[in-house]
Every structure is written in structure tokens, then in C-alpha cells.
C-alpha positions in Angstrom: 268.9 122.5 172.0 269.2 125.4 169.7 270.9 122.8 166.8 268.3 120.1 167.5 265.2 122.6 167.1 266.7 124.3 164.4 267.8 121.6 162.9 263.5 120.4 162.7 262.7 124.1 161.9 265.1 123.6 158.6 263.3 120.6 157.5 260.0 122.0 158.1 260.5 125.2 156.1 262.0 122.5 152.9 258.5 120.7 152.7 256.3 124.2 153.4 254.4 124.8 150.2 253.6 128.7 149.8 249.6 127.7 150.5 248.9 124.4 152.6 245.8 122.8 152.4 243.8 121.7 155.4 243.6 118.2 154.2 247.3 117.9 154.5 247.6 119.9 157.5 245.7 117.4 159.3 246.7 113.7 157.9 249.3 114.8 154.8 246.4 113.7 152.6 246.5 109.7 154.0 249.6 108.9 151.2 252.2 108.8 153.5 254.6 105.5 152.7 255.6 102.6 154.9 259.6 104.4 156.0 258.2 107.9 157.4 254.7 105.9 158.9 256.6 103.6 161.0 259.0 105.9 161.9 256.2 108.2 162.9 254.0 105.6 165.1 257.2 104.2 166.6 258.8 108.4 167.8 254.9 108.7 168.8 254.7 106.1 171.1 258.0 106.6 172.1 257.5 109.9 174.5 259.8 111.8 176.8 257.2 110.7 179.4 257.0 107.0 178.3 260.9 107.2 179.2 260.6 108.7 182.6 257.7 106.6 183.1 259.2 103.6 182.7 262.9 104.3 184.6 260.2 105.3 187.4 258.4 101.9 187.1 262.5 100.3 187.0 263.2 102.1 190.4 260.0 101.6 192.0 259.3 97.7 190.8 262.7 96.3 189.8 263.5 94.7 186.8 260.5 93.5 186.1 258.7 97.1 186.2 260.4 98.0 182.6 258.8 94.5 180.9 255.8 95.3 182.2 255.9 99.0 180.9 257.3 98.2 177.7 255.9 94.7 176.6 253.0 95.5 177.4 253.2 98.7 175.5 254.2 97.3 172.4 251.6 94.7 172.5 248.9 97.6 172.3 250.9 98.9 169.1 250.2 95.6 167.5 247.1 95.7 168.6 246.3 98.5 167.0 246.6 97.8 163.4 243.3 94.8 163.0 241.1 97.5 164.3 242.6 100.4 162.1 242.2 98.2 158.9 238.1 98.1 159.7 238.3 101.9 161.0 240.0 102.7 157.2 237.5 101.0 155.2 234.5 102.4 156.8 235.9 106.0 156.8 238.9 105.8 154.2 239.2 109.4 153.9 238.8 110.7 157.4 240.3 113.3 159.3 240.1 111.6 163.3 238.1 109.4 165.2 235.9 111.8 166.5 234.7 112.7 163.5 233.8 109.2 162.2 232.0 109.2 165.2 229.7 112.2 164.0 228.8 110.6 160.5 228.1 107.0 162.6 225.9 108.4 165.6 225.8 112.4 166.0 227.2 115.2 168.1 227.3 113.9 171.3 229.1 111.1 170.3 231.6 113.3 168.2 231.7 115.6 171.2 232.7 112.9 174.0 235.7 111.6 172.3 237.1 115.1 171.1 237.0 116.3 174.3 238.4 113.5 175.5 241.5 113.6 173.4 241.4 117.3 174.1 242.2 117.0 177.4 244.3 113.5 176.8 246.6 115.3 174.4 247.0 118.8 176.5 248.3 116.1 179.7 250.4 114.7 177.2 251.7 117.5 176.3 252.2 118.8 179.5 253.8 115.4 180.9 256.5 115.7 178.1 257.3 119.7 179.1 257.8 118.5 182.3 260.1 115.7 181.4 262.0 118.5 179.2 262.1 120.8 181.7 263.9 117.9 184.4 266.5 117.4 181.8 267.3 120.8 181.2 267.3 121.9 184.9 269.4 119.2 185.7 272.2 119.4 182.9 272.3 123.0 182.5 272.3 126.4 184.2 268.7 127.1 183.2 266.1 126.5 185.2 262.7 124.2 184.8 260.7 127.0 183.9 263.3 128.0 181.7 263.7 124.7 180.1 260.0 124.1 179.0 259.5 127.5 177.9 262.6 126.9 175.2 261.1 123.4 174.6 257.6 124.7 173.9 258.7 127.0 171.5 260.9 125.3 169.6 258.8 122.2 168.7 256.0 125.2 168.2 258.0 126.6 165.7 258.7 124.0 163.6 254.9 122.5 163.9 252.9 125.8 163.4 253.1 126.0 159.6 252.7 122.9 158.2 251.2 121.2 160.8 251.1 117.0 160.4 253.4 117.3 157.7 255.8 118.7 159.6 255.8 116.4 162.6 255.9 112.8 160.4 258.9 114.5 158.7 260.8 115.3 161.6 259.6 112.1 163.2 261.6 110.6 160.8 264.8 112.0 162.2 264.3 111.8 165.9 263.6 108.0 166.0 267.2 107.8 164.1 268.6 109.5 166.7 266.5 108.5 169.6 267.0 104.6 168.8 270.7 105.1 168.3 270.9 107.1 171.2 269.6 104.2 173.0 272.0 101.8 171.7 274.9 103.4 173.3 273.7 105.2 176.2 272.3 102.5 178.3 275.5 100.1 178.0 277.9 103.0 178.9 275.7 103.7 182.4 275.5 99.7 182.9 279.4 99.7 182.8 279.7 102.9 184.7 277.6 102.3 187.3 279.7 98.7 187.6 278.7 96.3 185.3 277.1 92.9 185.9 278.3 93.3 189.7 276.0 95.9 190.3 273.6 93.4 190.9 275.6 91.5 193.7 276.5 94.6 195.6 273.5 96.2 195.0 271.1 93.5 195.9 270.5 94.9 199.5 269.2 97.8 198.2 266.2 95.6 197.4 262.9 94.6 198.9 261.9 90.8 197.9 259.4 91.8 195.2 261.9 94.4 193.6 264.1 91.4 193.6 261.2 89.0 192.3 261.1 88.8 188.3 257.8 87.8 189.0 256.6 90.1 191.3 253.2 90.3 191.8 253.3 94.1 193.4 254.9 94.9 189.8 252.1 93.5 188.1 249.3 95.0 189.7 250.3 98.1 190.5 251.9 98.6 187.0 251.3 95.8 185.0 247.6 94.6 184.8 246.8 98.8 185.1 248.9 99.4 182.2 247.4 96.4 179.5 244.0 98.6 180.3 245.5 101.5 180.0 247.3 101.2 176.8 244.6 99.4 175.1 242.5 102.9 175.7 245.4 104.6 174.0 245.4 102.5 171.3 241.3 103.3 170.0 241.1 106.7 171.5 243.9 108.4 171.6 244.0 111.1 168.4 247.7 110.8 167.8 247.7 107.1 167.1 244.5 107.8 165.1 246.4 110.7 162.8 248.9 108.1 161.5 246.0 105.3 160.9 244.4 107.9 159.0 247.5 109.1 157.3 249.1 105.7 156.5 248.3 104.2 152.9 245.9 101.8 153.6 247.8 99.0 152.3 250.2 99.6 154.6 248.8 99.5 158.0 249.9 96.2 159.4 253.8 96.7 157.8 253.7 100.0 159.9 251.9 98.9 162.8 254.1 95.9 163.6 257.3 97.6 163.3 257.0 100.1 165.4 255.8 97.5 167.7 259.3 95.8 167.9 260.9 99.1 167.9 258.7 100.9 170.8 259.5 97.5 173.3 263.1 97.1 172.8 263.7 101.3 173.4 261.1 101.5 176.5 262.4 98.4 178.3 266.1 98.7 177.5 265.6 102.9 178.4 263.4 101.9 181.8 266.6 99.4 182.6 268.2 103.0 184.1 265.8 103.0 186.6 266.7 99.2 187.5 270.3 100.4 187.5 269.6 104.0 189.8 268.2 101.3 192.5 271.0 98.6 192.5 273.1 101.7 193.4 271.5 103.2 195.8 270.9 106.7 193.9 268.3 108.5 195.6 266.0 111.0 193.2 267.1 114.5 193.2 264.4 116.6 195.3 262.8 113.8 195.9 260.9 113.7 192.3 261.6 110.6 190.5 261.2 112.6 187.5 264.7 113.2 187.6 265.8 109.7 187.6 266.7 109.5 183.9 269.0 112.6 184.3 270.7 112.2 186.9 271.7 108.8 186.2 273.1 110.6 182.7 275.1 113.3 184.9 276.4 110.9 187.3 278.0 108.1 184.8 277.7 109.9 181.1 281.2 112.1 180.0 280.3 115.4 177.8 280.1 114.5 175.0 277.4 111.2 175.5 275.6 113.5 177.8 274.9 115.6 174.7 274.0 112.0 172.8 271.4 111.5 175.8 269.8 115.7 175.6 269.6 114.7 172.0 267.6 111.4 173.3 265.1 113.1 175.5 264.4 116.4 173.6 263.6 113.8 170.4 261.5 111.8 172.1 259.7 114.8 173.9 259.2 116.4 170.5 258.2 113.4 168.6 255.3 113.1 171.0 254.9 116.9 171.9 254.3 118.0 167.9 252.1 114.9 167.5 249.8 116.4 170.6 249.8 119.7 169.0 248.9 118.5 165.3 246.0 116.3 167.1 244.3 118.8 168.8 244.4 121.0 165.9 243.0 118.3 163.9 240.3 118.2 166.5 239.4 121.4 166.2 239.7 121.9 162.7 237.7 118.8 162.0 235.3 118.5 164.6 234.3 121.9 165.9 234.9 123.9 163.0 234.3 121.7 160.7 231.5 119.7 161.6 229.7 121.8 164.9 230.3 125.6 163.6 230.5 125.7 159.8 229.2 122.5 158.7 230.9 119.8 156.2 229.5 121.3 153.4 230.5 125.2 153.9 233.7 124.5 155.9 236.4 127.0 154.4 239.7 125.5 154.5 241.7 128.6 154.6 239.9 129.3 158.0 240.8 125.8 159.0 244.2 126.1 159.2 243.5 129.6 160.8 241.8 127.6 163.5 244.5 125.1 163.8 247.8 127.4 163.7 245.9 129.2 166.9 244.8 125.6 168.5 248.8 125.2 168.5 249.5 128.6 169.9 246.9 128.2 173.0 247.4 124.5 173.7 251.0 125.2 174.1 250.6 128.4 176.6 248.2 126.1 178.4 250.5 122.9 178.5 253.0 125.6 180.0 251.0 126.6 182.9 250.1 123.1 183.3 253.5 121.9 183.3 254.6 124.4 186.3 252.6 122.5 188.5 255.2 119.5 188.0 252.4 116.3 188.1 253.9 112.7 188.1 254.5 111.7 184.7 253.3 108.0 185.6 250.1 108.9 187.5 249.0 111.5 184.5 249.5 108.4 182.1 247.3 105.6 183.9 245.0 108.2 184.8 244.4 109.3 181.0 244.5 105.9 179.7 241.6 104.3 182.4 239.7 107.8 181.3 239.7 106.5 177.7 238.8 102.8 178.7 234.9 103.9 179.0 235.0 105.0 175.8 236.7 101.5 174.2 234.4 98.9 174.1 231.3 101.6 172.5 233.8 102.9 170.1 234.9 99.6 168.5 231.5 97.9 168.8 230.5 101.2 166.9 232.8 100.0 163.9 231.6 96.8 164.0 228.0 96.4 165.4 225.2 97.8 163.5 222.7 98.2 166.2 224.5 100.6 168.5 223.0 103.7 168.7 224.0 107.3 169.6 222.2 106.9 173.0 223.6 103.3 173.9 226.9 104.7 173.0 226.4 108.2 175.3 225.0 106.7 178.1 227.2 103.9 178.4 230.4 106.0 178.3 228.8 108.1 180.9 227.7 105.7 183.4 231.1 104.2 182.8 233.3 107.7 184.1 230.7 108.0 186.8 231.8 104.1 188.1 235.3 105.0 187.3 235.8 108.5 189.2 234.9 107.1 192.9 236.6 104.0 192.7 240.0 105.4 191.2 240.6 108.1 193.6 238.8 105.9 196.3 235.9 108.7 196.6 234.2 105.9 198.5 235.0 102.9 201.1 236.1 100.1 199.0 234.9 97.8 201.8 232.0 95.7 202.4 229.4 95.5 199.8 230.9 98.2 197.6 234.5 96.5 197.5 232.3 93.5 196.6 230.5 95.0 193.7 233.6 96.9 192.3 235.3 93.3 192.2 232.5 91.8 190.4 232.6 94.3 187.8 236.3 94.3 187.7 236.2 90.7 186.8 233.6 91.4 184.1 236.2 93.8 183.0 239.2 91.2 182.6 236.4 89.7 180.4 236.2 92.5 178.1 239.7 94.0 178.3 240.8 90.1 176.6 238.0 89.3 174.6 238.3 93.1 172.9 242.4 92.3 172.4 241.5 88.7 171.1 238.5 89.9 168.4 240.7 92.0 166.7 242.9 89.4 165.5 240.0 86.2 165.9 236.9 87.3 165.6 233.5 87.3 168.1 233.7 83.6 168.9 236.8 83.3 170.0 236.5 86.6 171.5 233.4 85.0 173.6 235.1 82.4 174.4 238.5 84.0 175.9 236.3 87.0 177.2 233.8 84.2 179.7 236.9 81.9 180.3 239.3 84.8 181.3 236.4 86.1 183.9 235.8 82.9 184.9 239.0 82.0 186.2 239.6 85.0 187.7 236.5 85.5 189.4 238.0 83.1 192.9 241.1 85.0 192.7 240.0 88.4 192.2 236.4 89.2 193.9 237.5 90.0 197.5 240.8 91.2 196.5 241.2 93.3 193.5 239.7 96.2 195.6 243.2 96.8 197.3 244.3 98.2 193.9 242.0 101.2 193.2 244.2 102.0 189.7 243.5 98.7 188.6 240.3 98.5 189.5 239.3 102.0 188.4 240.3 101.0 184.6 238.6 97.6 184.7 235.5 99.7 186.1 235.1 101.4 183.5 235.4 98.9 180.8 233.2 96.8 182.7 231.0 99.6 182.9 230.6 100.8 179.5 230.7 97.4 178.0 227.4 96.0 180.1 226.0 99.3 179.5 226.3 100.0 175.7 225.4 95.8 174.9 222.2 96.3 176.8 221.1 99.5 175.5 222.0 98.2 171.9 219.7 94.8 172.3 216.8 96.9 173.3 217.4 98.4 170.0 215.8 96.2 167.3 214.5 98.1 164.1 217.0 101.0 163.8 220.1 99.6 161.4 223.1 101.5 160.3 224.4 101.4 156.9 228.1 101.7 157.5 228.8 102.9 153.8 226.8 106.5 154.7 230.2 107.2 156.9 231.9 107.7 153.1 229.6 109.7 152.2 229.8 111.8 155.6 233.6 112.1 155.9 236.3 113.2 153.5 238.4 115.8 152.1 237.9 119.7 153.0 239.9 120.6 150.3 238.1 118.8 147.7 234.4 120.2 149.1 236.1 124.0 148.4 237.7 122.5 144.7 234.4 121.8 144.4 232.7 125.4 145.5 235.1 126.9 143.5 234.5 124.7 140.4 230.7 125.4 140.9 230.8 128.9 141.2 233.0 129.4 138.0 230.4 127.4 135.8 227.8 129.4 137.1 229.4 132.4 135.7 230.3 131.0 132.7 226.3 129.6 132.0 226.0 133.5 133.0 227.6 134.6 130.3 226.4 132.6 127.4 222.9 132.8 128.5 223.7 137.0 128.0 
């Protein structure tokens, strides 16, 4: 651990300049190339937590828990990049989401999705301690609290200085060795464990849908929940946004789909250990499957590919963990400082980065307390990604629609937690006529969830088209049924939700138009506003002077 970390803090210290600038503590300045982009997004998406998550789904599910973890992940990467493309040429020169959202409707707005991610990222965060602290209680003398203590200072370390720069460097590194790392590690416990018999012996340790490759438990209790889920990630989740920001913009779909293909072969072929731990029979240490990945490593791994696998986890868990810190310092920098307390205009960048060097330092103690508490890795995930699905459908219809005002967009979101919250944590009886009503809207939410994914790529009328025939022929399946999955349901709730909400609100609107080009005008650099300030002030002494 002490190599790995200060192995980053070495790179980090070679590409610290002696005065960074707020601009490139944030996105690098939005000129990163195609190499360190992709490698970026893909040791992003690729988490510590998205590893345990899916060896969990592998044990609990069976094989086909893994493909619907990591397929299904991937897809949302894709996904991604036709939305970013329209997000980049509306606000070329922004810093994150939220703040796009202040030049396009206002504060509230701005404040809904920062606070969102603010609490989105510090889970993250939290979910990847705790995965660090597993692997460190479980292959060394130290203990958990031990573990993420070391962990959350050394990716601290590295990150505090230079901020984004620092993270897309290193990123760079750790999906070499987390991709390689891969490559190896899960053949070596396949053959360990013994090989393509496994299965044969093992098959008793079964039920018939872990057995089932098309098992409809896996799909929707982890499938179905997950393609809302991710899709949420995808358009509200500040990491992601970072790189779209930072990315040239010519370069967006290059990035975008490689770390697509290199995010689904990791996650499934990674989740596969869980698959493995229940053909033999292993039972989770403590009972917390968080230990799965771990103690699959110490049963069948010798030394020296046990060290291969730390190097595995603490990369991925770093990747991710810098990328939460760097997001909610963007947030803050960007959003409350710059935009809520200061003002675009009179921001001072040199306070900036004050603000986001201490954002680190308190998100990481908080992460730490968090982390102590040991949540479920998987159940912090959905629960984050159905949170963000209220905000989907108002944020992209926001890039797009030119009616949608800062009202539609608040109250829908709203209205959309407030539908979500009771039916997710089952708050109420999902019998009867509420069961009935929250399948109704769930169906209107398979509507949304595939007309949003197809008007990326196809535009509104095919989007129209797959959104009415997707509801459609769910609708006699579904209503009556869907109810038994509160997860599920919560997620398509709240897109349901937020979608009817936000379109209705925004038809009532029929005079107020927004001219998309004003977000240019209301986003950019904080570095060139103070070039600016400075350039100002020194004409005004110079007219000063000759008018003496």
C-alpha cells in the first residue's frame, strides 16, 4: 500500500505547477486527449465498490447476476457520450452540471443537483473505504478501521494539491494495472477453485434461478433496477460529468465508447468470483458479503498474486475515491463559491482552490465516519442511482427543450423524491389501490427510462415511438405485479414521476423561451474572469498616470 500510494503521490508532485489555477483544478482546463480521457472514464466507472458489487450480485444471482451488473453498466457508459456532445456545445467551457443548471434556470435548480451529487459522491466515497477497509482486514494484520484510515489518506495526499489533474493522471496508471490485474487473477482462482468442474460438483449448491442464465429473480432484483440506476449515474452523477467537461470536445464519443468495452469485460469477468465462491460452497466471512472478493483471493491466490489482486482493489478504490473527492470540490468551488457566495463575476480563484483543498479534507473525515458504519456496498449503489433518476428526465429535457422552466424543473424533481421515498423503503402497503397506482406509474416509467436511452442516439420520434410501445407491452405483464419489487419500482417511480410532472408544467408554459446560447455567456473560465480583473486594474493605473 505504501508503494502504490506513493507511487500516485510521485506522479502527482511531477505535474504540480508552483501556482495551480482553479480552472485546471476542477476540469484540467477541458484539453485533456483521447489516452488519459478514456483511461480516466473507464478507472472511474470501474470502482472498488462496482467490484464487490458485482461478485455480490455473482453469489447472490448466479451467473447471470455479473451480465446483468456489467452489461448493463457499460451500456450506460455508451450512453453517455450523445447526451455529453449536446451538454458540450451548450456549455463548452463549464465547470459541472450543476452549474449549467444555474445559467439555464436559477439557484434552485443549481442547488438540487449539487446537493445531490454531494451526498452521491460522499456514499461513494464511503462505499469504496469500506471495500478498502475488507481487503485490508482480511489480508493483513490491520484492522478495518485501520485499513480505511491508511486508504483515506493516501489517495488524499496525492489528490489535495492538484486536484483533477492529479486524479486523470494517476487514473492513467491504475486502469493499467487494474485491467491487467484482471487478466490474471480471475483465471488463476477459476483453476484453483477446480476448473470447469466446479460447475458439476458444485451445482447443488444452487437454487433453480441461480442455475437459470435467464433468471428472472436476477433480472428484477438486479437487472431491470440497475438499467434505471445507471442511466441516473450516467446525467447526474458529477464524476462522469468532470471528464465530459474535461475531454476535448472532439473526442467525446472515442472516449466514451472505449471505456465502454473496457468497464464490461473487467466488471463481468471480476463479478465471475462471486459465481465461483457459490459453486464452492464458500460462505462470506462474518457473514458480510463484502468480503467475498477477498476471501476468494486468500483462499486460492499464492503471495505474490495476492499482492497483484491488493494492487487491483486499492486501484480501483482510488480511481473512483480521488474522482469523488475532485467532484465535490468542483462542486463547491463552482457552485457555492462560485456562483451562490461570491458571484461569477468577483469569484477569486486563489480562494477557490482554498475552498476545494478543504472540501477534500472534510469530505474525507466524513466518508471515514461514514464508512465505520459498514453499509452494503450494493444497496448504497441502487439506492443513489434511483435518487438521481428524478432528476433525469428534467435535466436532459433542460438541454434540449426550450420551454422548461426553473419551476417545472423544481417541482417535478420534488414530487418525483416524494413518490420515490415511500415506495422504495415500502413506507406504505403496496397493496390494493396503492400497489395499483405505483404499477401504473412504473409502467409509465419503462416508457421513459427507453424512450430517454433511445433519443440520445435517434431522436424524439423514435424516442416516442419506443417510449409508448415499451409501456404498452408491459403494461399486462407488469400492473398487478411489479409492486413485489419495491427497488425496482422505487426507480421507475421516480422517473415516472418527474417525467409526467416536468412535461406538464412545461406545456402550461407558452411565452417564456430560452435562448440556449446565454449558457456561454453564463459559464466559463475563473481564471480568465481574474486575467481579466487583473488586466483591468493595471490599465486603469496606467490611464492614471498619463492623465497626471
Amino acid at each position: 500500500m505504501l508503494l502504490f500510494f506513493g507511487g500516485s503521490l510521485y506522479m502527482s508532485i511531477r505535474i504540480s505547477r508552483k501556482k495551480e489555477n482553479a480552472d485546471g483544478y476542477m476540469t484540467g482546463g477541458g484539453k485533456i486527449g483521447f489516452g488519459i480521457s478514456a483511461a480516466s472514464m473507464t478507472a472511474t466507472w470501474i470502482w472498488a465498490s462496482s467490484m464487490y458489487a458485482s461478485a455480490t450480485s455473482g453469489y447472490t444471482y448466479g451467473i447471470s447476476g455479473p451480465i446483468h451488473y456489467g452489461l448493463w453498466g457499460a451500456l450506460m457508459i455508451l450512453l453517455i457520450y450523445p447526451f455529453g456532445r449536446r451538454i458540450r456545445k451548450v456549455a463548452p467551457h463549464a465547470h459541472t452540471i450543476a452549474e449549467v443548471m444555474f445559467a439555464r434556470h436559477g439557484r434552485s435548480s443549481q442547488l438540487m443537483l449539487a446537493g445531490s451529487n454531494v451526498l452521491g459522491s460522499l456514499i461513494s466515497l464511503t462505499s469504496n473505504l469500506i471495500a478498502g477497509g475488507a481487503l485490508v482486514a482480511m489480508l493483513s494484520p490491520f484492522t478495518f478501521t485501520q485499513g480505511i484510515v491508511a486508504i483515506a489518506i493516501g489517495v488524499l495526499a496525492y489528490t489535495l494539491w492538484s486536484g483533477f489533474r492529479a486524479s486523470v493522471l494517476t487514473d492513467f496508471a491504475q486502469v493499467i494495472a487494474m485491467l491487467g490485474a484482471v487478466a490474471i487473477i480471475v483465471p488463476v482462482i477459476f483453476f484453483a477453485a477446480g476448473g470447469p468442474e466446479l460447475f458439476v460438483t458444485g451445482a447443488s449448491n444452487l437454487t433453480p434461478q441461480q442455475s437459470d442464465f435467464f433468471s428472472s429473480d436476477a433480472f428484477f432484483n438486479q437487472g431491470a433496477p440497475y438499467i434505471a440506476a445507471v442511466l441516473a449515474y450516467a446525467i447526474g452523477n458529477q464524476t462522469i460529468a468532470q471528464r465530459l467537461f474535461a475531454v476535448r470536445e472532439d473526442l467525446i464519443k472515442k472516449t466514451f465508447v472505449n471505456a465502454t468495452f473496457g468497464y464490461g469485460a473487467s466488471i463481468i469477468g471480476i463479478g465471475m468470483l462471486g459465481v465461483l465462491a457459490l459453486y464452492a460452497g464458500i460462505q462470506p466471512m462474518d457473514g458480510d458479503v463484502n468480503n467475498l472478493i477477498p476471501q476468494m483471493a486468500s483462499t486460492y491466490l499464492p503471495p505474490l498474486l495476492i499482492c497483484v489482486f491488493f494492487v487491483m482493489i486499492i486501484g480501483s478504490l482510488s480511481s473512483t475515491a480521488d474522482a469523488d473527492m475532485t467532484a465535490l470540490s468542483s462542486i463547491m468551488m463552482a457552485d457555492i463559491y462560485g456562483q451562490n457566495i461570491a458571484g461569477k463575476k468577483n469569484a477569486n480563484p486563489k480562494t477557490m482552490l482554498l475552498v476545494g483543498r478543504l472540501t477534500m479534507i472534510g469530505a474525507t473525515a466524513a466518508a471515514l465516519g461514514f464508512a465505520s458504519m459498514q453499509f452494503n456496498i450494493l444497496d448504497l449503489l441502487v439506492f443513489v442511482g434511483a435518487m438521481w433518476g428524478a432528476l433525469v428526465f428534467p435535466v436532459i429535457a433542460s438541454f434540449y427543450w426550450d420551454r422548461v422552466t426553473n419551476s417545472a424543473f423544481s417541482i417535478a424533481v420534488i414530487a418525483a423524491l416524494a413518490a420515490f421515498l415511500p415506495v422504495r423503503f415500502e413506507w406504505i402497503s403496496l397493496s390494493g389501490g396503492w400497489g395499483l397506482a405505483s404499477d401504473v406509474l412504473s409502467v409509465i416509467g419503462i416508457g421513459v427510462v427507453l424512450a430517454l436511452m433511445s433519443f440520445g442516439f435517434f431522436g424524439l420520434r423514435v424516442a416516442l415511438v419506443v417510449g409508448t410501445l415499451a409501456a404498452l407491452a408491459s403494461a399486462p405483464f407488469a400492473i398487478g405485479f411489479l409492486h413485489q419489487y419495491p427497488v425496482l419500482s422505487g426507480s421507475l417511480v421516480a422517473y415516472a414521476v418527474s417525467t409526467i410532472v416536468c412535461v406538464a408544467l412545461t406545456m402550461m408554459n407558452r411565452s417564456r423561451r430560452f435562448d440556449f446560447d446565454l449558457i456561454k455567456e453564463r459559464t466559463g473560465s475563473f481564471d480568465t474572469v481574474e486575467a481579466a480583473r487583473t488586466a483591468d486594474a493595471k490599465g486603469d493605473v496606467t490611464l492614471a498616470g498619463k492623465d497626471a
